[in-house]
N, C-alpha and C positions, 0 to 999 in steps of 0.2 A: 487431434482426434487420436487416442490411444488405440485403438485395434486398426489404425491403419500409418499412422505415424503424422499423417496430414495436418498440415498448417492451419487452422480456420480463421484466424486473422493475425495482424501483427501491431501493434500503436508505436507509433515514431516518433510521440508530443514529447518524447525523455529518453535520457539514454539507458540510463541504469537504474535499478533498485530494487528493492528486498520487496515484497507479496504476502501478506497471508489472507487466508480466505475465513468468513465468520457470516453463517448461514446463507444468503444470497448473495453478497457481498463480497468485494474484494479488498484489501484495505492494503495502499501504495504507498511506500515512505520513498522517496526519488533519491538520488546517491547525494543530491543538493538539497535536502529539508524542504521539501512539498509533498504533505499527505494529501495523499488523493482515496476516494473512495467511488470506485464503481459497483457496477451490475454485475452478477455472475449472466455471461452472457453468451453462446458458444459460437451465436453470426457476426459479434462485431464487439468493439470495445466501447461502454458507455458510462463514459464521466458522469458522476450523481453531486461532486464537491471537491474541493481544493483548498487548502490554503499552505501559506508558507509556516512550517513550525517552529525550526530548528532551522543553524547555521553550522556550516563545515561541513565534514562528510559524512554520509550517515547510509552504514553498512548495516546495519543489524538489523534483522529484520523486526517490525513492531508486532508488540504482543497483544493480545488481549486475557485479561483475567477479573472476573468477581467486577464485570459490568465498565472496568477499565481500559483505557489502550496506552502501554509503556510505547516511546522511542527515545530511543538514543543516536547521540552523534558522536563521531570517534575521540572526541574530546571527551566525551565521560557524563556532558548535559544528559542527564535524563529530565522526560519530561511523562507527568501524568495527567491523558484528560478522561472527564468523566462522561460516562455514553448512557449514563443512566436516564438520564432528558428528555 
């Protein structure tokens, strides 16, 4: 909660990884190649999907651009899926 500093929840399911957010949605690339996509949600954290995408570690956060989502892993794999679907 930004004007108080407050915690509103925490998720434990992973340890690390990069976040970006695309209209209600959260979209989770894990430090271990699991896109997650949840709910924007401010009571709780609410897995919508998962799957394993990429292997090794993968810092960077995923982008979305022109109906696409890039990620990458420190290796240099990029990969592009399409969300136009």
């Amino acid at each position: 909660e930004l004007s108080t500093g407050k915690i509103r929840w925490i998720e434990e399911s992973f340890r690390a990884g990069a976040v970006s957010a695309a209209g209600d949605r959260l979209i989770i690339l894990s430090d271990d190649g699991v896109l997650m996509i949840a709910a924007v949600n401010p009571d709780s954290f609410e897995l919508l999907a998962s799957a394993r995408i990429l292997n090794g570690r993968c810092w960077v956060p995923p982008v979305i651009t022109e109906g696409k989502l890039l990620c990458k892993n420190s290796a240099g794999k990029l990969i592009c899926l399409d969300l136009s679907e």
